[in-house]
Kinemage of the C-alpha trace (Angstrom):
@kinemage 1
@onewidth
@group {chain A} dominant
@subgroup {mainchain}
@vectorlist {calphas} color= white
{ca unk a 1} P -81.522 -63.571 41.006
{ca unk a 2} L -84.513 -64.183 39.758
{ca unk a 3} L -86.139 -67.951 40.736
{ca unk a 4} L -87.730 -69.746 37.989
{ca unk a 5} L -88.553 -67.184 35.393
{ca unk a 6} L -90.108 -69.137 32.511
{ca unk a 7} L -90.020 -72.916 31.844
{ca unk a 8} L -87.512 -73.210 28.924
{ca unk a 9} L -84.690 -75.839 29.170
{ca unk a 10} L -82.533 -73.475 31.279
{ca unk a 11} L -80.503 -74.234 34.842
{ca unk a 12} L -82.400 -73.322 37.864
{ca unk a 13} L -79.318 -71.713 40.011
{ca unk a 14} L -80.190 -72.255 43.913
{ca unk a 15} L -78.404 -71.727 46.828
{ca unk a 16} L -78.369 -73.741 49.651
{ca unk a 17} L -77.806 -73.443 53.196
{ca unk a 18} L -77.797 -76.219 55.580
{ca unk a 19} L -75.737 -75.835 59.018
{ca unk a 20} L -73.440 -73.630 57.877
{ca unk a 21} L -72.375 -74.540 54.608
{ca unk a 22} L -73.516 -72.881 51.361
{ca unk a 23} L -73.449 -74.737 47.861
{ca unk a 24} L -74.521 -73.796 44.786
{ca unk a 25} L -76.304 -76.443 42.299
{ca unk a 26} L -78.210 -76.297 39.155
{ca unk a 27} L -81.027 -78.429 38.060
{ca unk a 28} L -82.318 -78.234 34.271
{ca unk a 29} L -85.615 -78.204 33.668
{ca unk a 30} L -87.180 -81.285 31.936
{ca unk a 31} L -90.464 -79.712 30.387
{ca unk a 32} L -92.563 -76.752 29.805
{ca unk a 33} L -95.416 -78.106 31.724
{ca unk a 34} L -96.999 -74.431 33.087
{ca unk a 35} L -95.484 -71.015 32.712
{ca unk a 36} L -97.946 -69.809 35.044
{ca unk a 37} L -96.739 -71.663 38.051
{ca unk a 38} L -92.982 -70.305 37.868
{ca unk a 39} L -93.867 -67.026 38.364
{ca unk a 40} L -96.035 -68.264 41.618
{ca unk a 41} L -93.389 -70.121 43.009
{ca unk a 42} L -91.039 -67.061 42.959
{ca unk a 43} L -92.571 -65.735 45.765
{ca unk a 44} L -93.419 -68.741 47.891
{ca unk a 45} L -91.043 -68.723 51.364
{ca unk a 46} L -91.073 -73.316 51.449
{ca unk a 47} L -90.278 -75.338 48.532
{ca unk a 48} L -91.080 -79.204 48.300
{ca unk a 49} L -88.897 -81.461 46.385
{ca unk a 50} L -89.924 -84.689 45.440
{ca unk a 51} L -87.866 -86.908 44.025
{ca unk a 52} L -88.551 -90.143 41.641
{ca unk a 53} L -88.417 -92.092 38.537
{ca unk a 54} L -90.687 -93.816 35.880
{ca unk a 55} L -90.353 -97.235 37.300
{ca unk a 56} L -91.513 -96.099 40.739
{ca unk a 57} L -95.139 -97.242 41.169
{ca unk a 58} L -95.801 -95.312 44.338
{ca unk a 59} L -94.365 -92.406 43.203
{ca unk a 60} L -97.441 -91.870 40.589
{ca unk a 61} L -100.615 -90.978 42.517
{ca unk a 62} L -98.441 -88.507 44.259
{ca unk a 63} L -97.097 -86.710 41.135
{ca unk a 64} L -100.636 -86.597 39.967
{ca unk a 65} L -102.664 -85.819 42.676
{ca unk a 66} L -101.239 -85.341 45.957
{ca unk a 67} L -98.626 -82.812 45.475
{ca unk a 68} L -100.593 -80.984 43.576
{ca unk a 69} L -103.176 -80.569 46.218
{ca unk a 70} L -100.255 -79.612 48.132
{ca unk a 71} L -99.356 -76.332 46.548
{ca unk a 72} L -100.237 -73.230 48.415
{ca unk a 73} L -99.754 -69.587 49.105
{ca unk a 74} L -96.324 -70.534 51.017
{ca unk a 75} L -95.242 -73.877 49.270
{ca unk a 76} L -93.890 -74.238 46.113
{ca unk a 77} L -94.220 -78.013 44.804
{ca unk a 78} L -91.428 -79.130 41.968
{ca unk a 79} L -90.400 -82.777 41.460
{ca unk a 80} L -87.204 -84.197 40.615
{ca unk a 81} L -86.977 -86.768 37.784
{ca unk a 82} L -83.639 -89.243 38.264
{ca unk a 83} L -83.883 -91.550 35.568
{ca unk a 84} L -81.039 -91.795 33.167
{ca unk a 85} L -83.323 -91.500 30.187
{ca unk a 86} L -84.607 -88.429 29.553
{ca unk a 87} L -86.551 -88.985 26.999
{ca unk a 88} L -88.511 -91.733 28.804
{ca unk a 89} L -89.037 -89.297 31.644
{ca unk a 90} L -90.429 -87.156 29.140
{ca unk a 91} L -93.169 -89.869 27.783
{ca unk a 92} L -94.246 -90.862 31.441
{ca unk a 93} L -94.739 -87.123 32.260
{ca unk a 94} L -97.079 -86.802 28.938
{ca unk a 95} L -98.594 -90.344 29.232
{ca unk a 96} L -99.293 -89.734 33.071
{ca unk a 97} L -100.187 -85.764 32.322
{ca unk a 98} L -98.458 -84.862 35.257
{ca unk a 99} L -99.145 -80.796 36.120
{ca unk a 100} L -96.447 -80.303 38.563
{ca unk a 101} L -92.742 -79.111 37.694
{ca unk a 102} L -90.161 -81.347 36.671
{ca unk a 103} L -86.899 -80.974 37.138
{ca unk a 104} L -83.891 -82.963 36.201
{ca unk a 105} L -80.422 -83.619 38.356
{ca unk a 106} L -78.449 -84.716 35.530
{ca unk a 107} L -75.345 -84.905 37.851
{ca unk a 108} L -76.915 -86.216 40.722
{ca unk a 109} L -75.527 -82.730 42.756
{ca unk a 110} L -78.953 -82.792 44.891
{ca unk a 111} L -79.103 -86.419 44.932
{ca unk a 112} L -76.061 -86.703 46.355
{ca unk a 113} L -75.926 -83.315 48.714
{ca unk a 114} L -79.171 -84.797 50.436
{ca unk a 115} L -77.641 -88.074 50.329
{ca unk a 116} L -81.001 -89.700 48.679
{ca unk a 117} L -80.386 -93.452 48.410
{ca unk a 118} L -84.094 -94.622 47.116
{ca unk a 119} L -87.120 -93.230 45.410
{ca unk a 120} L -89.842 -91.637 46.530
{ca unk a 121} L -88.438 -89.292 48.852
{ca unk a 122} L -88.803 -85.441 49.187
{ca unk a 123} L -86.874 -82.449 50.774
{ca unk a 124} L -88.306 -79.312 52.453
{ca unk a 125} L -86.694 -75.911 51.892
{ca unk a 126} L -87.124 -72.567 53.641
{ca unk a 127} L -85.817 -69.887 51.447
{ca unk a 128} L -83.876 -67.225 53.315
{ca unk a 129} L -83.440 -63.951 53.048
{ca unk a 130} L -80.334 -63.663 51.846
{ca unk a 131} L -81.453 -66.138 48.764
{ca unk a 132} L -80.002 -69.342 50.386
{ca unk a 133} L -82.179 -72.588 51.423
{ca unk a 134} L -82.349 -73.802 54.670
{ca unk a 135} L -83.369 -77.488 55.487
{ca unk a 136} L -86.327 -77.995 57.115
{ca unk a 137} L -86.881 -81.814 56.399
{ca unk a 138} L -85.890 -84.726 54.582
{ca unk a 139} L -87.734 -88.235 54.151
{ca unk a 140} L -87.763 -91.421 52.196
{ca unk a 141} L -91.670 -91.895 52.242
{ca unk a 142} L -94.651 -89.005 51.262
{ca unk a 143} L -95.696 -87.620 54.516
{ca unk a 144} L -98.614 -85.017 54.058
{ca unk a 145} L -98.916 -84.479 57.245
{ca unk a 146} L -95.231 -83.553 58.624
{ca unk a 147} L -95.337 -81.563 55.344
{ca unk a 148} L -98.024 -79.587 56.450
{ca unk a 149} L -97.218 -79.249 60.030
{ca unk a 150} L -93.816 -77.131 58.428
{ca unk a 151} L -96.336 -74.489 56.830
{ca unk a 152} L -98.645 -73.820 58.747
């Protein structure tokens, strides 16, 4: 399986592991923002998710400048859009020229599965071996710190 080839509106597969269940869930992606990164985060062993929406004020200054900052030879950074609209989504991410992937949960699989209630909040992923996810963290508010404490 090959993680995040090119940014085209195609589902991301991922597997998850967390105790010891495995589930799979797809996310589509919302925007060719950067080809280039994909193929970096392939290889990257921690993945951040952050999720929020257009209405979020907080949620801004950390799509645009503090997760990218945040991006290193071990994490991968991606974002999770849950807004209904699309489209709108699409016109903050342009309007706000936001650098960082975007993903969509159209279904609300991850939302659900990590049992995220409010906006922002982010998940931290280990990938395994065996091409599963393990959970490492989970929190309603940014927390730079505790996110770098997991990489270093």
């Amino acid at each position: 399986m090959n993680f995040l080839k090119i940014y085209t509106p195609i589902s991301l597969l991922f597997f998850l592991c967390c105790s010891n269940s495995f589930s799979a869930f797809s996310l589509n992606d919302l925007k060719n923002i950067n080809s280039s990164i994909n193929i970096k985060n392939e290889k990257k062993d921690i993945e951040l998710y952050y999720f929020w929406a257009t209405w979020c004020r907080s949620c801004e200054r950390k799509l645009r400048v503090d997760l990218p900052k945040l991006e290193s030879k071990k994490l991968a950074v991606y974002s999770i859009n849950i807004d209904k609209d699309s489209k709108k989504a699409l016109f903050y991410i342009k309007k706000k020229k936001i650098k960082i992937p975007v993903l969509r949960d159209p279904k609300k699989e991850w939302q659900k599965y990590f049992k995220i209630q409010a906006v922002p909040s982010w998940v931290l992923l280990k990938k395994n071996k065996n091409r599963t996810r393990t959970l490492l963290a989970k929190e309603l508010s940014f927390d730079r710190e505790k996110i770098l404490a997991f990489i270093k």
